[in-house]
Structures are given as C-alpha cells and as structure tokens.
N, CA and C atoms of all chains as a GROMACS GRO file, in nm:
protein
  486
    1UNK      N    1   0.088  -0.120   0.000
    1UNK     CA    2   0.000   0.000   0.000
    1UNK      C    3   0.089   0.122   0.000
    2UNK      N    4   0.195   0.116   0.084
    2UNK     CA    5   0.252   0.225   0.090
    2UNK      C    6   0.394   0.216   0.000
    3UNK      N    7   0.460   0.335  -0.027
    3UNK     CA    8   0.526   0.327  -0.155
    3UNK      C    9   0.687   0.405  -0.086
    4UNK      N   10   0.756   0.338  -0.118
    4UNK     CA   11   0.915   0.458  -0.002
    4UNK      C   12   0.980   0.515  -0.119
    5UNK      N   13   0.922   0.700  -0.121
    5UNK     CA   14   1.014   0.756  -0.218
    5UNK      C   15   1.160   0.806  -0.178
    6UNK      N   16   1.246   0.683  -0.055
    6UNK     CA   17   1.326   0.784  -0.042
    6UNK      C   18   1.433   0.718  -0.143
    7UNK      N   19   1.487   0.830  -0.256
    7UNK     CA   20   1.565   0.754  -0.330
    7UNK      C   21   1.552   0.640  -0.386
    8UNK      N   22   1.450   0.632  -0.451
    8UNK     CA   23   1.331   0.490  -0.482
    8UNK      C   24   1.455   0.455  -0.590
    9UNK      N   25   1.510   0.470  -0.658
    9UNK     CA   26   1.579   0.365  -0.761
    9UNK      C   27   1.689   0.312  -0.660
   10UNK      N   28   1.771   0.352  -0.572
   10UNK     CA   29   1.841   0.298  -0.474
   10UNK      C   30   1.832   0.146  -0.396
   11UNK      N   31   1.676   0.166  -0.392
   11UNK     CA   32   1.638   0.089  -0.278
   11UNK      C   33   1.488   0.013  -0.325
   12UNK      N   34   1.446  -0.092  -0.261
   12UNK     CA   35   1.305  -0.142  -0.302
   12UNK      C   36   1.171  -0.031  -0.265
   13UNK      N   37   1.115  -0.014  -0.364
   13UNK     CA   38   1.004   0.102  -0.381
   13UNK      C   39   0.911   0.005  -0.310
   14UNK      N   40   0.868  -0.051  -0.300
   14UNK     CA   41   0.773  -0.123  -0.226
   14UNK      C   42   0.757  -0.174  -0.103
   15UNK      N   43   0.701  -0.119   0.033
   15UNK     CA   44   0.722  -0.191   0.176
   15UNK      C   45   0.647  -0.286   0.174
   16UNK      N   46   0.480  -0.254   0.107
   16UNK     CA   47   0.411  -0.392   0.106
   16UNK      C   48   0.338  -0.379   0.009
   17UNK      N   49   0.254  -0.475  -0.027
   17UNK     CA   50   0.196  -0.480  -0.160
   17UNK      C   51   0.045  -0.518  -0.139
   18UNK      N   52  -0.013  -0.471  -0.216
   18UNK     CA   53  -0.166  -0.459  -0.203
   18UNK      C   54  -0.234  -0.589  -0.261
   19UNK      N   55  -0.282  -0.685  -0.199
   19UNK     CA   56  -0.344  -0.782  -0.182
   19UNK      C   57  -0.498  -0.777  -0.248
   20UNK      N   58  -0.567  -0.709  -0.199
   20UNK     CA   59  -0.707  -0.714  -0.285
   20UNK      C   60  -0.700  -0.711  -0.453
   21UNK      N   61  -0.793  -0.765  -0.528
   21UNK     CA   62  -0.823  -0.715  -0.658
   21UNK      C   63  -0.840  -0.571  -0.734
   22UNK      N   64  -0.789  -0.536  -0.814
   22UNK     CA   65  -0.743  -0.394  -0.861
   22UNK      C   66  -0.853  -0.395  -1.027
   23UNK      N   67  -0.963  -0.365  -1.049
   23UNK     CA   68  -1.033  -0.370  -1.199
   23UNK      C   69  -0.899  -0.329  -1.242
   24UNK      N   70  -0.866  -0.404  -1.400
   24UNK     CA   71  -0.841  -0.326  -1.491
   24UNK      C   72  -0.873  -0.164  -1.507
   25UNK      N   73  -0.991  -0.179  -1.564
   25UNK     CA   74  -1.057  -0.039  -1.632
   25UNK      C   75  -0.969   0.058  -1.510
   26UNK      N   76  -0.921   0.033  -1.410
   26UNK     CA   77  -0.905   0.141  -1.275
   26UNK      C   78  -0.748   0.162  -1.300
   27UNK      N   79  -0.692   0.095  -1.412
   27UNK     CA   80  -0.575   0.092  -1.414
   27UNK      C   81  -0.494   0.167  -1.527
   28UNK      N   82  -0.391   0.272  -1.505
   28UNK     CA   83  -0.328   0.320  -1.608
   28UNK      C   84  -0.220   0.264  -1.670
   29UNK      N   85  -0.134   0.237  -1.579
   29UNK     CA   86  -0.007   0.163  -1.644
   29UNK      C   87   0.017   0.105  -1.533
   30UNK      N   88   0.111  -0.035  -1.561
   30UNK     CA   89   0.182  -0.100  -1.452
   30UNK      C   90   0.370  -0.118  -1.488
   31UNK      N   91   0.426  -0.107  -1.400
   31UNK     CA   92   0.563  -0.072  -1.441
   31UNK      C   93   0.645  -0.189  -1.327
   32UNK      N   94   0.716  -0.278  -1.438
   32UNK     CA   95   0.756  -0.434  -1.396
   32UNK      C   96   0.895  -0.371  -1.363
   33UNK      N   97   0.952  -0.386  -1.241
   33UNK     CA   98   1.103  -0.328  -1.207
   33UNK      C   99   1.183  -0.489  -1.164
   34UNK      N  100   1.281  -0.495  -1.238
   34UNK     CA  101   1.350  -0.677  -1.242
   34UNK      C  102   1.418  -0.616  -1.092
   35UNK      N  103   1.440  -0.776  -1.041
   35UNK     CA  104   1.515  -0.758  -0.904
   35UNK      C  105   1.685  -0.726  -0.958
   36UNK      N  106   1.735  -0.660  -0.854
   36UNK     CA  107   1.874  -0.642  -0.895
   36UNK      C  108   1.954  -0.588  -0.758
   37UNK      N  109   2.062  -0.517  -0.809
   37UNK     CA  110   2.160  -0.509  -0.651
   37UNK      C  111   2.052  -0.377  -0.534
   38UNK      N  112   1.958  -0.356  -0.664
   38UNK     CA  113   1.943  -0.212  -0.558
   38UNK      C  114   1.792  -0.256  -0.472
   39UNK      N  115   1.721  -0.407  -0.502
   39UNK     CA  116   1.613  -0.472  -0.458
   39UNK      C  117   1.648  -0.617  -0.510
   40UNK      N  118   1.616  -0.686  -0.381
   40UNK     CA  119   1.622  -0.849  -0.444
   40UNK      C  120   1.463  -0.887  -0.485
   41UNK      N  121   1.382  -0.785  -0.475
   41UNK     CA  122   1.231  -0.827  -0.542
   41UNK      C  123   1.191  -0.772  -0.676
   42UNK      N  124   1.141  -0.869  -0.742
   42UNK     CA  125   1.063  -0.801  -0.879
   42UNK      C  126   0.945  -0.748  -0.780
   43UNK      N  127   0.953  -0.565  -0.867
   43UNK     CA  128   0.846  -0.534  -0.807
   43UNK      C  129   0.760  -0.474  -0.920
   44UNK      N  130   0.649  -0.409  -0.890
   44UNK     CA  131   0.498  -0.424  -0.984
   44UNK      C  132   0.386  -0.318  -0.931
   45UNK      N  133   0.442  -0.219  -0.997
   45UNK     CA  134   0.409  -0.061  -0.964
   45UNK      C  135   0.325  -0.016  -0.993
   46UNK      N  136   0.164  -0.020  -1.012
   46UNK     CA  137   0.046   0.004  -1.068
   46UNK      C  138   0.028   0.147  -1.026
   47UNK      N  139  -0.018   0.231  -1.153
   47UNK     CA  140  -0.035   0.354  -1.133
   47UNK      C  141  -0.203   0.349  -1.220
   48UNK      N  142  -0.278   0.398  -1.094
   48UNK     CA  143  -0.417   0.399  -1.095
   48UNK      C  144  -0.447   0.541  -1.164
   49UNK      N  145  -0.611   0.526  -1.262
   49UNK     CA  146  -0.614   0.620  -1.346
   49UNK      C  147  -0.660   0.728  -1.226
   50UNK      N  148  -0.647   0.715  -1.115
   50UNK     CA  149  -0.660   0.880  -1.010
   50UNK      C  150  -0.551   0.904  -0.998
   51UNK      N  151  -0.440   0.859  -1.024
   51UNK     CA  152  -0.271   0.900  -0.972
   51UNK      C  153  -0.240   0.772  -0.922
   52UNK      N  154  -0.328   0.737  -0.816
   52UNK     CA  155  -0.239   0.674  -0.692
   52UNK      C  156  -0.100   0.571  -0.766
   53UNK      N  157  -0.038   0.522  -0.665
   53UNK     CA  158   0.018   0.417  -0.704
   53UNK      C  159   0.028   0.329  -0.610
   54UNK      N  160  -0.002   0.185  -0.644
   54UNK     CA  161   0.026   0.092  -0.552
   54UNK      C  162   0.117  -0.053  -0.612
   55UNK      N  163   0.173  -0.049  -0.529
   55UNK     CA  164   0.269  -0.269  -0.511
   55UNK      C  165   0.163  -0.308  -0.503
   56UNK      N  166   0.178  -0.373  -0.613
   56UNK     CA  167   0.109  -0.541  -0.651
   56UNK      C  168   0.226  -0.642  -0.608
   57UNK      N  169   0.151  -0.738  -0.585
   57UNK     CA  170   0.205  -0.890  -0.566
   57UNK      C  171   0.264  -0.963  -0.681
   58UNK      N  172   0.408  -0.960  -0.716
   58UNK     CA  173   0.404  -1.035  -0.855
   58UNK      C  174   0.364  -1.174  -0.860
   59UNK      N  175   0.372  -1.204  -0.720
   59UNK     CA  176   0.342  -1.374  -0.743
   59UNK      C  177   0.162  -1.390  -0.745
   60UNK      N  178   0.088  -1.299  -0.724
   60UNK     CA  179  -0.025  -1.338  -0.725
   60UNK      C  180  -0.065  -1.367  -0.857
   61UNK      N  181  -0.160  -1.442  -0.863
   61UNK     CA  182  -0.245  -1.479  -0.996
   61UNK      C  183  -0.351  -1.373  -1.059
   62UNK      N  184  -0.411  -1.292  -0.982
   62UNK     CA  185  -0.487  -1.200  -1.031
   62UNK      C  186  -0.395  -1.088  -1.118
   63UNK      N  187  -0.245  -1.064  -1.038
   63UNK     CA  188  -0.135  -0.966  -1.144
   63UNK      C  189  -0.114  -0.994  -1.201
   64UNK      N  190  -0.082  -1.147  -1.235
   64UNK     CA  191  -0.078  -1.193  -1.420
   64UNK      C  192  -0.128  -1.171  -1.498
   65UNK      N  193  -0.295  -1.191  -1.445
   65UNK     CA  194  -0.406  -1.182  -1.538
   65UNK      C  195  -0.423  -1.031  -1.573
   66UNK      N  196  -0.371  -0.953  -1.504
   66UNK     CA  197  -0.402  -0.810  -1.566
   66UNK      C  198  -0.268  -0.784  -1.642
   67UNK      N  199  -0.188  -0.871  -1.653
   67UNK     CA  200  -0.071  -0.824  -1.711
   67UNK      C  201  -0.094  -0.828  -1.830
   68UNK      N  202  -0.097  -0.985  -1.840
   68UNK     CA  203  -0.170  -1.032  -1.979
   68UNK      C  204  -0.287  -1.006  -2.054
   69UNK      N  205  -0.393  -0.927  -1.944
   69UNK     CA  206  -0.488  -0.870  -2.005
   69UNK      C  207  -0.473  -0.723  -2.121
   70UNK      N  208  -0.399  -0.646  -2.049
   70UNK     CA  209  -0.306  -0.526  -2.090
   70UNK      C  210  -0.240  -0.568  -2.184
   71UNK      N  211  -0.204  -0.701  -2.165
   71UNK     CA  212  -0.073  -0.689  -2.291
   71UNK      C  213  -0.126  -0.736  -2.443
   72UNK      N  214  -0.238  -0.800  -2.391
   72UNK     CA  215  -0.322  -0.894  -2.545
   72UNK      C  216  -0.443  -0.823  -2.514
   73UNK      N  217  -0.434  -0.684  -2.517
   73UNK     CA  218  -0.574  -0.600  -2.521
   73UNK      C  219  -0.560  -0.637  -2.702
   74UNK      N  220  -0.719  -0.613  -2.721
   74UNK     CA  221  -0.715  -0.611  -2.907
   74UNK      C  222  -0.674  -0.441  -2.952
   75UNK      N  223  -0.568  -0.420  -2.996
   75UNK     CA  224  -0.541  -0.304  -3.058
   75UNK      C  225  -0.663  -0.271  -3.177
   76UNK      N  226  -0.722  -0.137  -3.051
   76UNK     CA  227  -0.821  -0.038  -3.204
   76UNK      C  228  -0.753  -0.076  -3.348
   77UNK      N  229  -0.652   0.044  -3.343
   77UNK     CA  230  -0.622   0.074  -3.485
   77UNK      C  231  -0.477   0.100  -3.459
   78UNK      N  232  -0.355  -0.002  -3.501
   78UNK     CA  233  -0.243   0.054  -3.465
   78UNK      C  234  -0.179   0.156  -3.573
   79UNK      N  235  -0.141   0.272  -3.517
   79UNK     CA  236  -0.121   0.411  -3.580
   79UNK      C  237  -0.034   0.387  -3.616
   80UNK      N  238   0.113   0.318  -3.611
   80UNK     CA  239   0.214   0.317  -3.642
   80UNK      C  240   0.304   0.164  -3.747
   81UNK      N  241   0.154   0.098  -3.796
   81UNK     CA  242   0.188   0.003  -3.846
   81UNK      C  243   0.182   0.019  -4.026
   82UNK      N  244   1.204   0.395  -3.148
   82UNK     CA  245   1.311   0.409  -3.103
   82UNK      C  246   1.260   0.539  -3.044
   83UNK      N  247   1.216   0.634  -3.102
   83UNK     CA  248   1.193   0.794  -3.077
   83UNK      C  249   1.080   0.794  -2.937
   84UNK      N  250   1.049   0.893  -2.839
   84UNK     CA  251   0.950   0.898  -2.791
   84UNK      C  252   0.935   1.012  -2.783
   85UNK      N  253   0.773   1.043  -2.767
   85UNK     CA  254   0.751   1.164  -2.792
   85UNK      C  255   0.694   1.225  -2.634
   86UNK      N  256   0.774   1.336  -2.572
   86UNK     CA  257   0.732   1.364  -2.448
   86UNK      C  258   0.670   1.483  -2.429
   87UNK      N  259   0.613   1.511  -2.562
   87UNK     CA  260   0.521   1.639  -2.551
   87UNK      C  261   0.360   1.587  -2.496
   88UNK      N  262   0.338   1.671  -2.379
   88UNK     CA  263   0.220   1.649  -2.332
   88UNK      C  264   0.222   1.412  -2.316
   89UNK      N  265   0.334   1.390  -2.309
   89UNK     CA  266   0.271   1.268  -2.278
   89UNK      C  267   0.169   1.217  -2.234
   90UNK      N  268   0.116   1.239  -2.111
   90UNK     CA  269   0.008   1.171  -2.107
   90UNK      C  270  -0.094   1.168  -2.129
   91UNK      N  271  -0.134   1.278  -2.269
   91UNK     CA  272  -0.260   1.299  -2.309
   91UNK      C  273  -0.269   1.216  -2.493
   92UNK      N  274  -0.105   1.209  -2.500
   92UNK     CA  275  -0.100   1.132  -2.640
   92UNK      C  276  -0.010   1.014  -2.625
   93UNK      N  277  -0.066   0.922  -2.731
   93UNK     CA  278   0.060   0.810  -2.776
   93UNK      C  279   0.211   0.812  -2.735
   94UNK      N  280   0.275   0.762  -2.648
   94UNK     CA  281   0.391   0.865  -2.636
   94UNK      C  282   0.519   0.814  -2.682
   95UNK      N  283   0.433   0.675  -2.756
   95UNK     CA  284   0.537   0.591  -2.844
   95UNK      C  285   0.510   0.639  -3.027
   96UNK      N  286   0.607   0.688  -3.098
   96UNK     CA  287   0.586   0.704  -3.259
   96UNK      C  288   0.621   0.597  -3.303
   97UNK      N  289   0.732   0.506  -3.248
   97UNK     CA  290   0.770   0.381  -3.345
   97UNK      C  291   0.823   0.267  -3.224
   98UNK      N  292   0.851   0.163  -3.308
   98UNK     CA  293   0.873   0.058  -3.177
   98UNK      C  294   1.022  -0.002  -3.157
   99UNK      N  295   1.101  -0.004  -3.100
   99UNK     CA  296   1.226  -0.128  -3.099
   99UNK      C  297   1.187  -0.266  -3.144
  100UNK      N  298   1.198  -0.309  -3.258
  100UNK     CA  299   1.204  -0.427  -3.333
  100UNK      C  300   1.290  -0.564  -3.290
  101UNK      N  301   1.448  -0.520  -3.253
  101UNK     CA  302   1.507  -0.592  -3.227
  101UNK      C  303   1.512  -0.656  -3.073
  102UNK      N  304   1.547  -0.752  -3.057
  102UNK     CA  305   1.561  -0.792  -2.936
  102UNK      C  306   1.667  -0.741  -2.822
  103UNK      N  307   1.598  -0.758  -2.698
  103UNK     CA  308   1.683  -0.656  -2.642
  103UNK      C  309   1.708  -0.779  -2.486
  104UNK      N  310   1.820  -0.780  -2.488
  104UNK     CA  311   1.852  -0.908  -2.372
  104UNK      C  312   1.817  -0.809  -2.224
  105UNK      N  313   1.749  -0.932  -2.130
  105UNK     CA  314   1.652  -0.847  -2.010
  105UNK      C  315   1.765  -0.830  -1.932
  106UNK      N  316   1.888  -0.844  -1.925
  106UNK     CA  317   2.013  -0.805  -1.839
  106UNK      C  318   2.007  -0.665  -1.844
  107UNK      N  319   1.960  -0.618  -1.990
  107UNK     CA  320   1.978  -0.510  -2.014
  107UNK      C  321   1.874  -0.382  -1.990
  108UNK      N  322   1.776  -0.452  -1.893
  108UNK     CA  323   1.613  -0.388  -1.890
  108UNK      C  324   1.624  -0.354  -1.732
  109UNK      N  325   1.613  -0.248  -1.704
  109UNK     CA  326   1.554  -0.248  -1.553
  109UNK      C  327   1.447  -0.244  -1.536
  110UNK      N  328   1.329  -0.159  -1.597
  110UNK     CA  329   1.188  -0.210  -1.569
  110UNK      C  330   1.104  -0.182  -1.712
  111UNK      N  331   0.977  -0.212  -1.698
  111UNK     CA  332   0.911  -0.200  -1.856
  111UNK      C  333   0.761  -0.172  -1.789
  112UNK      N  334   0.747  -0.062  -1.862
  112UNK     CA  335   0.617  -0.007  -1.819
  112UNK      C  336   0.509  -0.004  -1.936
  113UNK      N  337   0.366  -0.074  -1.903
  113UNK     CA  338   0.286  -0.083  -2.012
  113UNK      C  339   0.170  -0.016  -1.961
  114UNK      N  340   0.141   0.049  -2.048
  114UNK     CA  341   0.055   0.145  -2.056
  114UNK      C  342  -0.115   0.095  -2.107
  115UNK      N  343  -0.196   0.106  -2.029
  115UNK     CA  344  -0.342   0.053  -2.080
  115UNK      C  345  -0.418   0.153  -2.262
  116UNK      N  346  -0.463   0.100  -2.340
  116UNK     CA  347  -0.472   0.198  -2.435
  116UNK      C  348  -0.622   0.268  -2.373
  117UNK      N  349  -0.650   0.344  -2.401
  117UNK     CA  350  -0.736   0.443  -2.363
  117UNK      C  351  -0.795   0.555  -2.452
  118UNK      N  352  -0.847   0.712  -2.389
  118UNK     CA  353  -0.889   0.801  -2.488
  118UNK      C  354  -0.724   0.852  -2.518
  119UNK      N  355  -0.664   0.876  -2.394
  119UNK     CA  356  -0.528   0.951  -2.443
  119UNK      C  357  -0.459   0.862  -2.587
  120UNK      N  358  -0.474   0.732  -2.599
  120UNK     CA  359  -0.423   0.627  -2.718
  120UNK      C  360  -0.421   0.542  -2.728
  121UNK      N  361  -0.467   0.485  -2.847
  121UNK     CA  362  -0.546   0.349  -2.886
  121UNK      C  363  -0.436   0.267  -2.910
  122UNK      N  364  -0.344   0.259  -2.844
  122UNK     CA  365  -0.276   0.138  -2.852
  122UNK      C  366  -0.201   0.163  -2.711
  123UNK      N  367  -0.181  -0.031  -2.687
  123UNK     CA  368  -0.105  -0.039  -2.567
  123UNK      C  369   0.026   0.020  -2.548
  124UNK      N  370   0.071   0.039  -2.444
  124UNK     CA  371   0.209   0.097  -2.525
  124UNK      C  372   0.289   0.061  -2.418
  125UNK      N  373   0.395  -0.008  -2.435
  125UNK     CA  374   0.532  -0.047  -2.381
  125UNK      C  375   0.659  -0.020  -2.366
  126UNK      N  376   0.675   0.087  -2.269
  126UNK     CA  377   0.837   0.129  -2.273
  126UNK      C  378   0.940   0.040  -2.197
  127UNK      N  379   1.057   0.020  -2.221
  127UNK     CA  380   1.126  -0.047  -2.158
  127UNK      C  381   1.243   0.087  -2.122
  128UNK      N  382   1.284   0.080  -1.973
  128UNK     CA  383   1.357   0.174  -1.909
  128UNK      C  384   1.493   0.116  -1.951
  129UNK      N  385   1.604   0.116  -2.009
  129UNK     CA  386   1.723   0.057  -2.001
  129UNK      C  387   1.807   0.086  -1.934
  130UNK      N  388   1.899  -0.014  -1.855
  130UNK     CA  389   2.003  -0.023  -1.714
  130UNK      C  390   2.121   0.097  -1.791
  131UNK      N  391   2.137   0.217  -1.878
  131UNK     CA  392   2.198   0.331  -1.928
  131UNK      C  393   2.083   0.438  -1.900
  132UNK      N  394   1.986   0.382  -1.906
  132UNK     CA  395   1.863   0.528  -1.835
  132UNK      C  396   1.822   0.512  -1.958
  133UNK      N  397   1.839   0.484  -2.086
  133UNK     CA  398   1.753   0.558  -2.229
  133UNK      C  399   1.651   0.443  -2.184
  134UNK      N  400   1.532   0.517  -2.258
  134UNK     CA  401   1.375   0.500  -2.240
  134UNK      C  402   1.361   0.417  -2.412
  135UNK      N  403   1.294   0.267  -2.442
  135UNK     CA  404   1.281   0.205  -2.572
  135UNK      C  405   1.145   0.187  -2.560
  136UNK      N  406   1.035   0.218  -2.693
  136UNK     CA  407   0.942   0.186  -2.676
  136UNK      C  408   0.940   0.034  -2.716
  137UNK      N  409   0.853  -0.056  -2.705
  137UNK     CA  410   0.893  -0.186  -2.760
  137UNK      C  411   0.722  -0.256  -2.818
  138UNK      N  412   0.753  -0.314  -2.907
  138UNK     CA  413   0.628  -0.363  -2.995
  138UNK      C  414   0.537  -0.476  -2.880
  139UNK      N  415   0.441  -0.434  -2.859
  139UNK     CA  416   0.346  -0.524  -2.750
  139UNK      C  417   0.324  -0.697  -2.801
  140UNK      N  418   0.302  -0.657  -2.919
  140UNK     CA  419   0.272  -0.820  -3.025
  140UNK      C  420   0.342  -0.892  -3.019
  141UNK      N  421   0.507  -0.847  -3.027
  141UNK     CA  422   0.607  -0.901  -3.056
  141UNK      C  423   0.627  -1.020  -2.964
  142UNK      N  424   0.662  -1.144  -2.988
  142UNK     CA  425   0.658  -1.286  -2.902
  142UNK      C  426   0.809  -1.203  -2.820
  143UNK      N  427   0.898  -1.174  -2.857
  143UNK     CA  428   1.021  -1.192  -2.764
  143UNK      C  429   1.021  -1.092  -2.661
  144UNK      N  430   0.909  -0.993  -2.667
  144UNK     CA  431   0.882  -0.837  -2.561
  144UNK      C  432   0.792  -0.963  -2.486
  145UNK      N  433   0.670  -1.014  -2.508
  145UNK     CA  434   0.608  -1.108  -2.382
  145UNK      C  435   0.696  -1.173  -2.305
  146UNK      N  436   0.769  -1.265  -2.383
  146UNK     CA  437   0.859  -1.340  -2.302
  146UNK      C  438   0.976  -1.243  -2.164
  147UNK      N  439   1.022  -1.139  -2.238
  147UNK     CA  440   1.097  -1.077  -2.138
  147UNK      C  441   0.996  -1.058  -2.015
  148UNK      N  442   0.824  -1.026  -2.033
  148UNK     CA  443   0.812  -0.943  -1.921
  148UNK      C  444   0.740  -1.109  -1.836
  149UNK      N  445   0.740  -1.187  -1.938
  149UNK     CA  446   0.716  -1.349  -1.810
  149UNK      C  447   0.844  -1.386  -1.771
  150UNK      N  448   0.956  -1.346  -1.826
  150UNK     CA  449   1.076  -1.374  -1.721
  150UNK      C  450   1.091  -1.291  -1.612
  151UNK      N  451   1.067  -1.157  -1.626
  151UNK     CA  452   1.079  -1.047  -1.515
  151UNK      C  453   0.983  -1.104  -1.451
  152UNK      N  454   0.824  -1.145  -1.443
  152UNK     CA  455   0.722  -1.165  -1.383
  152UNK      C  456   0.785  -1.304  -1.306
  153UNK      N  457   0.838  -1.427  -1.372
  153UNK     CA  458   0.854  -1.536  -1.300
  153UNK      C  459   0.984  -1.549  -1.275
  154UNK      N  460   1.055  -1.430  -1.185
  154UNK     CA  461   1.225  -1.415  -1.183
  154UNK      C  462   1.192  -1.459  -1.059
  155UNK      N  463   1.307  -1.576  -1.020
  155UNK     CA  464   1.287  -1.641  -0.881
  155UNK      C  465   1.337  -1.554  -0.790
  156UNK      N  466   1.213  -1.517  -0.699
  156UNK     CA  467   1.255  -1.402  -0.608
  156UNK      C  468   1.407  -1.462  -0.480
  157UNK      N  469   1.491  -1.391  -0.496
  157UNK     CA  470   1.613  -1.444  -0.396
  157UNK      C  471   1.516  -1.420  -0.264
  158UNK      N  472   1.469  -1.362  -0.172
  158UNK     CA  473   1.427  -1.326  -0.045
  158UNK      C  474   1.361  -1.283  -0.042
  159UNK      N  475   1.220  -1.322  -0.003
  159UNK     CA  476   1.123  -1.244  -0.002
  159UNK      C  477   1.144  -1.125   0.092
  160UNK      N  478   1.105  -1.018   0.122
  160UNK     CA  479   1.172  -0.911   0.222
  160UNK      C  480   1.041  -0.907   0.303
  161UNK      N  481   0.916  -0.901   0.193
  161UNK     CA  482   0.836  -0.835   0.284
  161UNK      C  483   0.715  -1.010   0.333
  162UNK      N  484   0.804  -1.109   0.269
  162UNK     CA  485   0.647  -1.193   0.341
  162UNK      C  486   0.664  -1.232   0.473
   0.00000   0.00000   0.00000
C-alpha cells in the first residue's frame, strides 16, 4: 500500500503490496522493475487512473491476469503500423 | 526508437517501436501502458540499465517473453512476506 520515495531507484520502492483485486478499467499503467543489486524483489508498480500508485504482488495470480490482459488487449487501430 | 514527451500523457507517447531484441540483463523495468482516450494502442516502454527510455512492440513474441521472465524471476528473499 505504501510506496518509499526515499531515493526509490536505490532501494526497493515497495514496503508492502496490495493484496485485494485492482479492476483493470481502474488501471493506467503497470511498471515491472526486475530484481537487482538495488532490490532483491521483482516489483509491480500500478499507477491507478486517479494517480495513486500501488505494489502489486508479482506472485499473485490475479497480477498476471491483468498483465496479460493489458498486454493482449485487441489493438483499435495501430497508428504506427 | 523515438519517444515523444510532448504532453505525454494525453497522447501516444510511443511514434515507433524497438524491433530488435533486447537481452533483459539489459532492462531495468518495462512499463505498459493501458490503451485508452489519451491512445489506442497499448504501449510499452522499456527503461534501459543506461537510463535511455525504448518503446517496444506489445505483439512481438520476444517483448512477452521478457516481461514473463521479469514476472517469473525467482525471487532471492522475499523481504516483505
């Protein structure tokens, strides 16, 4: 729920991660950060279409499904093809 | 390759895509964007471990695979369970 901006690329941006179900439609972008020296967790940064942002669970099953939902949305009309 | 950061979040903020494959050593995080009114297509940036920002083709089989390896990267320690 809560998010630590101190020096967030330094350190793991995430203290804990939000457990309940998140709609899609409520969702703007989600931003996948690989584990590395500066966090030993993949973390999973959902930025809600009000601003907020919250840690998701990467291991949960419901964050897959919106991953993959997002990712195999049917493209309208791709502008750049 | 280009992104466009005028008024981002009201437009597309990808013009074209990274084609080639890009090894996930080389990714620190990848942020996908839901398509919406701001733009009808999903849109996928990948942050690279040099800081430059790649947009990357959503369709593309080898951009999924990177973000199910980041998604199923065996967490070393969990910190927060």
């Amino acid at each position: 729920k809560s998010l630590s901006r101190m020096g967030s690329e330094l350190r793991c941006q995430c203290i804990s991660t939000h457990s309940k179900f998140i709609p899609p439609r409520r969702i703007q972008d989600v931003k996948l950060t690989q584990s590395g020296p500066h966090c030993q967790n993949v973390e999973i940064i959902a930025t809600l279409k009000d601003g907020r942002e919250v840690c998701l669970e990467p291991t949960a099953p419901w964050v897959k499904l919106i991953i993959k939902a997002i990712l195999e949305n049917p493209v309208k009309k791709q502008q750049y093809l």
